[in-house]
SEDRENLO-691303 format. One record per residue: y, x, z of N, C-alpha, C, CB in turn; residue in one letter. Coordinates in steps of 0.02 Angstrom, whole numbers, padded with zeros to 5 digits, always signed. Glycine has a CB too. Example, Ala and Ser with C-alpha at 12.3 -4.5 7.8 and 13.67 -1.06 7.14 Angstrom:
2
-00284+00660+00390-00225+00615+00390-00165+00660+00390-00224+00565+00452A -00112+00642+00354-00053+00684+00357+00002+00645+00394-00030+00704+00286S 
END
This chain:
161
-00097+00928+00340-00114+00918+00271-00065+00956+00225-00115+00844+00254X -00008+00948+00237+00057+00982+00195+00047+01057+00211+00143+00954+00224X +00051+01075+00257+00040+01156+00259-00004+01170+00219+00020+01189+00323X -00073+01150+00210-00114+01189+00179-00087+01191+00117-00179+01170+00181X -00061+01150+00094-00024+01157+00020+00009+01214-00002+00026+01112+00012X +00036+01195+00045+00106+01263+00047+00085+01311+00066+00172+01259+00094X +00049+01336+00099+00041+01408+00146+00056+01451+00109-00026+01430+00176X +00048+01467+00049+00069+01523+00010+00148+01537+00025+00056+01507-00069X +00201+01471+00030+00262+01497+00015+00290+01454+00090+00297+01477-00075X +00304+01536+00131+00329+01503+00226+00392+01433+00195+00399+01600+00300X +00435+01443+00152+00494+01410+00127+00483+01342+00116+00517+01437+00067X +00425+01327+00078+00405+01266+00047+00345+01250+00124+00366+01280-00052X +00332+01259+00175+00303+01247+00215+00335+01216+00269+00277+01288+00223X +00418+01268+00282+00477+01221+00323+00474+01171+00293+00553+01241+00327X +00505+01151+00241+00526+01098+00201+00482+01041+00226+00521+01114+00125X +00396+01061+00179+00373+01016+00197+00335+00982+00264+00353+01020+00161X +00356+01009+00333+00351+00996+00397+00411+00955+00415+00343+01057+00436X +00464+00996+00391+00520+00949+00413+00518+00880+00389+00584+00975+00391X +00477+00869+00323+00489+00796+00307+00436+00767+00345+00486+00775+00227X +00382+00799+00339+00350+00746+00394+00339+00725+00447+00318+00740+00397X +00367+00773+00500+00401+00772+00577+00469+00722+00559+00430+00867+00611X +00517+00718+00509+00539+00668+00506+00524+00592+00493+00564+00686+00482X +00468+00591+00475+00440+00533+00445+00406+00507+00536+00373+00554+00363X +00379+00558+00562+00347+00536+00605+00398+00517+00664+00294+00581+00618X +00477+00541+00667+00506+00545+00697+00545+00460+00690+00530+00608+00686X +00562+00446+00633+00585+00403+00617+00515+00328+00640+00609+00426+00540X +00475+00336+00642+00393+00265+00637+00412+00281+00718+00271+00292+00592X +00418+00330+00765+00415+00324+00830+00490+00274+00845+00410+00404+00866X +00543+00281+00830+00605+00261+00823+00604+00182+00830+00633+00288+00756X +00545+00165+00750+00535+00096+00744+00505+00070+00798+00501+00079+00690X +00453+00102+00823+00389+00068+00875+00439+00063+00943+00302+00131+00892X +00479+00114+00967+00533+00097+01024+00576+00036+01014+00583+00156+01031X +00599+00021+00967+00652-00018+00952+00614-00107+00968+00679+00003+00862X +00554-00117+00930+00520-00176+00919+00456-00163+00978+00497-00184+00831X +00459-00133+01035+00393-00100+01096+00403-00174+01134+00417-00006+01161X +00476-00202+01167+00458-00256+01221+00447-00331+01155+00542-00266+01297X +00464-00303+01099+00467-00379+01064+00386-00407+01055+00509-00373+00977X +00395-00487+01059+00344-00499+01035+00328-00519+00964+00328-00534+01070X +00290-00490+00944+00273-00521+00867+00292-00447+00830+00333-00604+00836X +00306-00395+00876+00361-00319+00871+00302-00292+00809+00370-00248+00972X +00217-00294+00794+00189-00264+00779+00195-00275+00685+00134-00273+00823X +00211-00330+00667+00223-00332+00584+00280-00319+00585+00210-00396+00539X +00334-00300+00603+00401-00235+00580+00369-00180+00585+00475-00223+00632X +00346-00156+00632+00310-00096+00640+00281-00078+00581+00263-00099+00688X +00244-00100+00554+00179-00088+00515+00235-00097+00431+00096-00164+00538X +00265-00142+00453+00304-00132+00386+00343-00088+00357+00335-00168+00380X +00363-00064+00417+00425+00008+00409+00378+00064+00391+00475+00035+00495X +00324+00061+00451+00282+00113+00421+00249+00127+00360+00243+00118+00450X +00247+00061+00331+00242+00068+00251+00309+00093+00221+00225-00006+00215X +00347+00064+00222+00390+00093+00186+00407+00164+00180+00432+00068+00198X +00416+00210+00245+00411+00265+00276+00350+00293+00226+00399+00256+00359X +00295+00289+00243+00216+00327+00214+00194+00316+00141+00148+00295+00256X +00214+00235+00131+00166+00231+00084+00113+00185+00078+00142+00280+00084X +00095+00193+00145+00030+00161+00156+00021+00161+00239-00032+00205+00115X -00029+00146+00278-00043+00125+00333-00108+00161+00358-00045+00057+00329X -00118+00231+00354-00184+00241+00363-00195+00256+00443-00207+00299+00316X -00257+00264+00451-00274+00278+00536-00233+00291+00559-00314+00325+00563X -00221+00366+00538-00185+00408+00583-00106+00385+00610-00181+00473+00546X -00064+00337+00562-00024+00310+00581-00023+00233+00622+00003+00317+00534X -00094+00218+00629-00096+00168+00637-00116+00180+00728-00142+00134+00579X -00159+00253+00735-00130+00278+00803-00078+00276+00851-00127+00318+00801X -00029+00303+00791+00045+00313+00822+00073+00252+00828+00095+00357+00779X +00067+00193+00795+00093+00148+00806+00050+00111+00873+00100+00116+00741X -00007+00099+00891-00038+00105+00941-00022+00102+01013-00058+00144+00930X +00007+00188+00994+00027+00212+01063+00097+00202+01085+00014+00282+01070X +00134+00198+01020+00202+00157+01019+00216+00108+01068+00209+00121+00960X +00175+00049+01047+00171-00026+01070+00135-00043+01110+00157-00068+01031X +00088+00020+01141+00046-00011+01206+00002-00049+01165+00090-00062+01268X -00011-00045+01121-00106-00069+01092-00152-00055+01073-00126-00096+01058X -00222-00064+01055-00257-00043+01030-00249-00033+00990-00288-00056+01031X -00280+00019+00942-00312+00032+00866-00338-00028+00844-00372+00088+00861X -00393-00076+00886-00415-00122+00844-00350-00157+00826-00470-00165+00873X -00309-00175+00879-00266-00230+00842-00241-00205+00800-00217-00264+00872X -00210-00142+00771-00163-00129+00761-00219-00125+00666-00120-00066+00816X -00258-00130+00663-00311-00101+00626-00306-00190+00605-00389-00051+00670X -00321-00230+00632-00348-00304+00624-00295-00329+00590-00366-00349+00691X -00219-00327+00598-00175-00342+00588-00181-00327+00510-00131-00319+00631X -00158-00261+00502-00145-00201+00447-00192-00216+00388-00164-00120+00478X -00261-00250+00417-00317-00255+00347-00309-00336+00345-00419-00223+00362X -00278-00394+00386-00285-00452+00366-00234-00464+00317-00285-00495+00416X -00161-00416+00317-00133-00439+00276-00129-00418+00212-00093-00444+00297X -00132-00431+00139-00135-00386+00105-00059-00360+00075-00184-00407+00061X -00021-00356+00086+00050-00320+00094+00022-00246+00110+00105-00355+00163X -00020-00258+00166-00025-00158+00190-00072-00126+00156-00050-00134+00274X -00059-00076+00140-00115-00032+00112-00147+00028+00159-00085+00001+00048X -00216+00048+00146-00229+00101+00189-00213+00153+00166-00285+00108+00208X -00238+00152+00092-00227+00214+00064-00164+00209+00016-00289+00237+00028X -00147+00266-00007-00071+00281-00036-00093+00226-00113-00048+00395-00056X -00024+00213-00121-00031+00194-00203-00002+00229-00260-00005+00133-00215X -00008+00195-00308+00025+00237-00395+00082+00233-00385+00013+00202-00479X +00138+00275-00401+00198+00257-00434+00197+00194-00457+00214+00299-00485X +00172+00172-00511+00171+00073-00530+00105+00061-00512+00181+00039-00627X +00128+00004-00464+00056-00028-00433+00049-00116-00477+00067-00038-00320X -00002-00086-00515-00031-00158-00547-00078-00198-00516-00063-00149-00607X -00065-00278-00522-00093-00324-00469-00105-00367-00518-00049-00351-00406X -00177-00390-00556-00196-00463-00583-00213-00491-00526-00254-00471-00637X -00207-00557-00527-00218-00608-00503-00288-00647-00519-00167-00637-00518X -00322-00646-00453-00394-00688-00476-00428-00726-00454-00437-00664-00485X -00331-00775-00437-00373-00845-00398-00396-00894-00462-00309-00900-00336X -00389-00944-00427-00432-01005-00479-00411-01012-00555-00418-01087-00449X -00353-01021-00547-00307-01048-00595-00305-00967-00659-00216-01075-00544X -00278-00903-00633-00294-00850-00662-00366-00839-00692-00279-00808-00619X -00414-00848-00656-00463-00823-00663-00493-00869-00722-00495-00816-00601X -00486-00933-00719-00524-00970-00777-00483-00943-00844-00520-01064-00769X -00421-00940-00829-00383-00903-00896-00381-00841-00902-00316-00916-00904X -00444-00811-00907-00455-00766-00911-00415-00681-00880-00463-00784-00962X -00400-00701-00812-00379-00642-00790-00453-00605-00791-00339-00648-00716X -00511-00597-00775-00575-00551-00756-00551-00510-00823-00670-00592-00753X -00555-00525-00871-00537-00481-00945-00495-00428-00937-00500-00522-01001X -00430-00457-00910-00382-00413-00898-00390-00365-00864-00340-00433-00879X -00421-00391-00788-00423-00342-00762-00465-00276-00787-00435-00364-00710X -00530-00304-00817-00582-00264-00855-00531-00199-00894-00630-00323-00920X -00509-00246-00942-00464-00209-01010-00404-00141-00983-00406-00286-01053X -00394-00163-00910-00334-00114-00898-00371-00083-00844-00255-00147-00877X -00435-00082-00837-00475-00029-00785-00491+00019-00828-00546-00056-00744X -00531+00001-00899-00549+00045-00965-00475+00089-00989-00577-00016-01037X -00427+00042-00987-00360+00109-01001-00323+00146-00988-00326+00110-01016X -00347+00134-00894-00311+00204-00847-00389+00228-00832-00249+00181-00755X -00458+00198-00837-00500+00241-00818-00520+00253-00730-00471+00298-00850X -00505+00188-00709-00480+00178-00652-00533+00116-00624-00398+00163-00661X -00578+00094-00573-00597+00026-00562-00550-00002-00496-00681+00022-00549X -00534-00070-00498-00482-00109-00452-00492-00079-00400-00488-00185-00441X -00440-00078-00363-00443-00020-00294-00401+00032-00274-00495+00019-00297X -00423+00068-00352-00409+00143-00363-00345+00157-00392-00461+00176-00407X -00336+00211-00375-00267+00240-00401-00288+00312-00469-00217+00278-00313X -00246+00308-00523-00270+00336-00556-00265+00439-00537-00241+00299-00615X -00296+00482-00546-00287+00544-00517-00217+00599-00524-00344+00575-00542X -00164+00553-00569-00114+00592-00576-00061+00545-00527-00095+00606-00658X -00085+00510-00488-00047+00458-00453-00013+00423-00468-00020+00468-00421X +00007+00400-00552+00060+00361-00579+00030+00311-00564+00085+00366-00647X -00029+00292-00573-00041+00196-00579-00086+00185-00520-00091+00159-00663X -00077+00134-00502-00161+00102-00448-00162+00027-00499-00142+00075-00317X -00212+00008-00488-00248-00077-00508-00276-00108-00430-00336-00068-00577X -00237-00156-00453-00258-00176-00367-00295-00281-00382-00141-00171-00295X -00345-00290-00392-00365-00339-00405-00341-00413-00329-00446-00312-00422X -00285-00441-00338-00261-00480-00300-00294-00543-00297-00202-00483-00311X -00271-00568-00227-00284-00667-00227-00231-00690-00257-00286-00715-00147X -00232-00742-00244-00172-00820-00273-00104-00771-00251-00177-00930-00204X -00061-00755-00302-00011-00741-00290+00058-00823-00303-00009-00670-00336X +00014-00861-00314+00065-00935-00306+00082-00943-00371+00142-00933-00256X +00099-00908-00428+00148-00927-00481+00083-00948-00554+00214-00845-00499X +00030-01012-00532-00027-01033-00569+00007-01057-00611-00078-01074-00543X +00057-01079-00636+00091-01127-00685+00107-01068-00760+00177-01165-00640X +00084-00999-00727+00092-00939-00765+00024-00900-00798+00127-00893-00717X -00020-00936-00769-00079-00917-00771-00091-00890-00866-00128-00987-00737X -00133-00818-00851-00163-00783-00798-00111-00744-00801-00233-00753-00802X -00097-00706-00710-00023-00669-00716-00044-00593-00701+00041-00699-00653X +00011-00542-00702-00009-00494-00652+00052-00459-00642-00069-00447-00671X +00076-00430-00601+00124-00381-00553+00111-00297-00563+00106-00401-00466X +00193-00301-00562+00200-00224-00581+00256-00224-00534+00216-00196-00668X +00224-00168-00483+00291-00164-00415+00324-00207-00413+00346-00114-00413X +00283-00268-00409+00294-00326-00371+00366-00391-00429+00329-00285-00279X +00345-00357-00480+00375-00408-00500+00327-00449-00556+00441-00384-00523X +00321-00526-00582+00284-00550-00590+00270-00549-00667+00294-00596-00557X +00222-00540-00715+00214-00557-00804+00166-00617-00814+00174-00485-00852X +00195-00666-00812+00145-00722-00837+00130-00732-00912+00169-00788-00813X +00055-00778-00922+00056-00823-00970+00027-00762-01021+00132-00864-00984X -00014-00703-00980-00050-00648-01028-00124-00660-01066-00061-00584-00982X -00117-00630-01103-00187-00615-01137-00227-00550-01159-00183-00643-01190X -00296-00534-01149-00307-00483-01137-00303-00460-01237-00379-00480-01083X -00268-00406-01231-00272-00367-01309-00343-00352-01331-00233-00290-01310X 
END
């Protein structure tokens, strides 16, 4: 994927191989370290977030073959929790909340109101990569209601402008 970027300039093509042969170098590192452990597969998957970004197939291969498992598990795991992402996120990843307690206090608005001002529907990341909207469950803090998260830290007690 990075080469094609670069191909114009051999310089900016080292560069960007070396980082990602490092990246891939470093997720193999993790999967050796946590391979005889049990329970070894959520470090895995976590580092590899941290490392990527996100959790997509192709790493979800490597981790796979790492640990001696399937793709499904490694796939089953990765989509039950929502910590992992498949695909990359924004620079600031925004999260309303739209369990019970949010939702009657009008989080749906919010979320509405801040899909209309990046232009973006929940999911998505906006095309210059600064923002994603990520429409969440019960993040726990209902006494704040309706809330929402910005790289993970919490704004309660909002109202939609």
């Amino acid at each position: 994927m990075e080469c094609t970027l670069f191909a114009e300039k051999n310089e900016e093509v080292s560069v960007a191989m070396s980082n990602h042969n490092e990246k891939y170098e470093k997720l193999a590192s993790v999967s050796e370290e946590h391979k005889s452990q049990k329970g070894g597969l959520m470090p895995v998957l976590q580092e590899a977030q941290a490392i990527f970004g996100c959790v997509p197939v192709d790493v979800q291969e490597i981790i796979a073959d790492g640990l001696g498992k399937t793709l499904s598990e490694v796939y089953g795991v990765a989509t039950f929790y929502s910590q992992f992402s498949l695909e990359p996120k924004g620079q600031y990843v925004c999260g309303v909340c739209l369990g019970t307690a949010c939702y009657v206090k009008g989080s749906g608005d919010i979320v509405e109101r801040i899909s209309r001002k990046l232009g973006v529907e929940a999911g998505s990341i906006t095309p210059d990569g600064k923002f994603s909207l990520d429409a969440t469950r019960c993040i726990g803090a209902c006494g704040l209601a309706p809330v929402l998260t910005i790289n993970g830290e919490v704004y309660g007690r909002l109202a939609p402008a």
